[in-house]
DRENMI-87576 format. One record per atom (N, C-alpha, C): residue in one letter; x, y, z. Coordinates in steps of 0.2 Angstrom, whole numbers, plus 5000, padded with zeros to 4 digits. Atoms other than C-alpha are relative to their C-alpha. Last residue first. Layout:
BEGIN
AXYZ...
This chain:
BEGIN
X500249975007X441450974857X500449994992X500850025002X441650854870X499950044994X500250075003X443450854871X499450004998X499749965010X443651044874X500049944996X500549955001X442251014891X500350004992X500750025000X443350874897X499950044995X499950055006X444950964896X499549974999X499949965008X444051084905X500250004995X501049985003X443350974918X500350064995X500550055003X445250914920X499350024996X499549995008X445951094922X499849944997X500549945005X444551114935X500450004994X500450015002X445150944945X499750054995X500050035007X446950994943X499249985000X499850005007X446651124954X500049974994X500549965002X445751054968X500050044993X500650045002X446950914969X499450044997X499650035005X448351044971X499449984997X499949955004X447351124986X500149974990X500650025001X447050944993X500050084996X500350065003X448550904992X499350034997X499849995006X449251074999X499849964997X500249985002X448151045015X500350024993X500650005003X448550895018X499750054995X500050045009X450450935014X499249985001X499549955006X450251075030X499849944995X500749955001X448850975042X500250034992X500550045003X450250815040X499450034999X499950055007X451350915046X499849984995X499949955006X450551035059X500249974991X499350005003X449750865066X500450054996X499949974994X448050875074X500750025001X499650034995X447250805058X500450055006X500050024991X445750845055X500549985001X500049924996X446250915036X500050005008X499650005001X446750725030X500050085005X499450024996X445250645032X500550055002X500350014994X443450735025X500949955005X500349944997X444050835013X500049975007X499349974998X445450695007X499850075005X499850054995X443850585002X500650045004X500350054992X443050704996X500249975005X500249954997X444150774984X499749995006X499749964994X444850634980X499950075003X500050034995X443250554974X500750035004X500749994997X442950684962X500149975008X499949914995X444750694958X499450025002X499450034996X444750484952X499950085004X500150064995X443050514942X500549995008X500549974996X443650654933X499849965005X499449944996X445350564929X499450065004X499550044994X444450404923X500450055004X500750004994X443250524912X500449975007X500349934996X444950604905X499349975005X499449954995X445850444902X499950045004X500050054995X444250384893X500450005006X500650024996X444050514881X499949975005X500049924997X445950524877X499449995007X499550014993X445950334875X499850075003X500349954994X444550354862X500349995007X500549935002X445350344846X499650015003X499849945000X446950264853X499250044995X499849985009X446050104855X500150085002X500449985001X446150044878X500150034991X500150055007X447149914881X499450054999X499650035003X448249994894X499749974992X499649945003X446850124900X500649964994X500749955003X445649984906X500650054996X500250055004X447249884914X499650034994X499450035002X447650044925X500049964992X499749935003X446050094928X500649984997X500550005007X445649914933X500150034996X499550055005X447349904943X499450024997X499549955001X446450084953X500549954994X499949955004X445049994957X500450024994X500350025008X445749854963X499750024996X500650044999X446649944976X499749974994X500549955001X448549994974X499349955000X500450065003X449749944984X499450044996X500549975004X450950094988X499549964996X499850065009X452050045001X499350024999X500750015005X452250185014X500249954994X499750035006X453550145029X499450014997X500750025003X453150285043X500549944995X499750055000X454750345056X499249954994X500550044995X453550495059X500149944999X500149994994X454950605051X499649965005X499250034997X455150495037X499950025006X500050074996X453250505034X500549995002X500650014995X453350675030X500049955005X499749954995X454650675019X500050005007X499450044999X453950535009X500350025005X500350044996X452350655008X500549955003X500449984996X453250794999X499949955009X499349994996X454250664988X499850025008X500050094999X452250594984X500950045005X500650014993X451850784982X500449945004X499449944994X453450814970X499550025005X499350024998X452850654960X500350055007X500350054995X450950714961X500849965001X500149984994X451450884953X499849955003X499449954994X452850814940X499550025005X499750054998X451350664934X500850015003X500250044992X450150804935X500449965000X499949954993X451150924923X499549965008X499349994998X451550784910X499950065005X499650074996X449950714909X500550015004X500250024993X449050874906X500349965005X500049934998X450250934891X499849985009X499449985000X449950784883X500450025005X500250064997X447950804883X500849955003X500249974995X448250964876X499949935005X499549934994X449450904863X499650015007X500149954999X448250744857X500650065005X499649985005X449250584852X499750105002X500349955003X448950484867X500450054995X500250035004X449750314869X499650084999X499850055007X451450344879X499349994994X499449995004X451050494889X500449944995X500449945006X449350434892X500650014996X500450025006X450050274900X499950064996X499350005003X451450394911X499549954992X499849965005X449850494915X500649984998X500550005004X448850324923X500550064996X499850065004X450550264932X499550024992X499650005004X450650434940X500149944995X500349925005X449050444945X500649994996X500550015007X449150254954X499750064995X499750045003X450750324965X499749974992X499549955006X449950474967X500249924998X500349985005X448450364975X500550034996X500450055007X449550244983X499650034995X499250015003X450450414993X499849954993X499749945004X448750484998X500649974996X500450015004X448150305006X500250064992X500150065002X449750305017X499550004992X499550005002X449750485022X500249944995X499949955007X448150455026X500450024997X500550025004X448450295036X499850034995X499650055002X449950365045X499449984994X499649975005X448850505050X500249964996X500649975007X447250395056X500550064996X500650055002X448450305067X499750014994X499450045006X449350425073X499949984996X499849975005X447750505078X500550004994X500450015007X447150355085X500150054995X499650045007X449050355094X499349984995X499449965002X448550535103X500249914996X500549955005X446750485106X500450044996X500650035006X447250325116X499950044995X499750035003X448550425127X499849924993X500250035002X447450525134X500549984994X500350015009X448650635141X499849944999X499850055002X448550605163X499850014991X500250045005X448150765171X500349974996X499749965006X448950835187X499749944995X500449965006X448150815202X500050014994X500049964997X449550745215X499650064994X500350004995X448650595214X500250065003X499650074996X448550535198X499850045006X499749984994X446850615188X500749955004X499750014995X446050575173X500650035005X500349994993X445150685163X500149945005X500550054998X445450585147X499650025006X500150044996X446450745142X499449955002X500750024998X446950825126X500049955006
C-alpha cells in the first residue's frame, strides 16, 4: 500500500504507518486470542474437576484439547513475528473463573454452560470483526480457523444448553 508519496526518481514510498498499524492490530489479536484460550481452558479444567454430568464432561475435555492446540497454533505464530503473549486475564474472565470455583455442584453444570454461551457469543463477534482484516497470510489462516472452531463449539454449546433445560 502506498501513502502516494513520491522520491525523486518517482518510485513509491510504502506507507510505512499502515504496515506497523497493522502489526499492531495483528499482535494485539493474536495477544487477546491467546488470553482468551488461556481463560477457556481454566474454565473446563474447573468443570472437569466439579461436574459430575458425562455430557458436560465430554465438552470440557474436547475444548480444553481444541483451544490448547489453537493457543500452540497461535504461539507458533507469534514466534515467527518475534511476538511475546502473556495471557493476563480481564476482570471479567477472574470473575468466571472465581464465579465457577465456588459455585454448588447442583447448578455448576447450568452456570458453566451459560458462562460459555455468553463467552462464544462474544467471541464470535469480536474475532469477526478483528482477526479476518488482517493483511497477514498467517494471522488471516489461524484467524480464520479460530474462528471456524469457535463457531463450532458455540452450536455444541447451545445444544448442551438446550439438553440441560429440559
Amino acid at each position: 500500500m502506498s501513502c502516494g508519496n513520491t522520491n525523486n526518481d518517482n518510485k513509491e514510498i510504502p506507507d510505512s504507518k499502515t504496515a506497523a498499524l497493522q502489526q499492531y492490530e495483528d499482535a494485539s489479536y493474536l495477544a487477546k486470542v491467546y488470553g482468551s484460550f488461556v481463560t477457556e481452558n481454566e474454565l473446563q479444567n474447573i468443570a472437569l474437576q466439579k461436574s459430575k454430568d458425562p455430557n458436560v464432561l465430554a465438552l470440557a475435555k474436547e475444548l480444553l484439547q481444541e483451544y490448547t492446540d489453537l493457543n500452540t497454533k497461535i504461539e507458533a505464530v507469534a514466534a515467527t513475528k518475534q511476538l511475546t503473549l502473556d495471557p493476563k486475564l480481564r476482570f471479567d474472565q477472574e470473575n468466571h473463573i472465581d464465579f465457577l470455583q465456588k459455585e454448588k455442584a447442583e447448578t455448576f453444570d447450568r452456570e458453566y454452560i451459560n458462562i460459555l454461551l455468553r463467552q462464544h457469543q462474544k467471541f464470535i463477534k469480536d474475532f469477526k470483526l478483528t482477526g479476518i482484516d488482517s493483511n497477514d497470510e498467517a494471522t488471516q489462516t489461524i484467524a480464520t480457523e479460530i474462528l471456524d472452531v469457535i463457531t463450532k463449539n458455540y452450536q455444541q454449546i447451545s445444544a448442551e444448553d438446550d439438553r440441560l433445560k429440559q
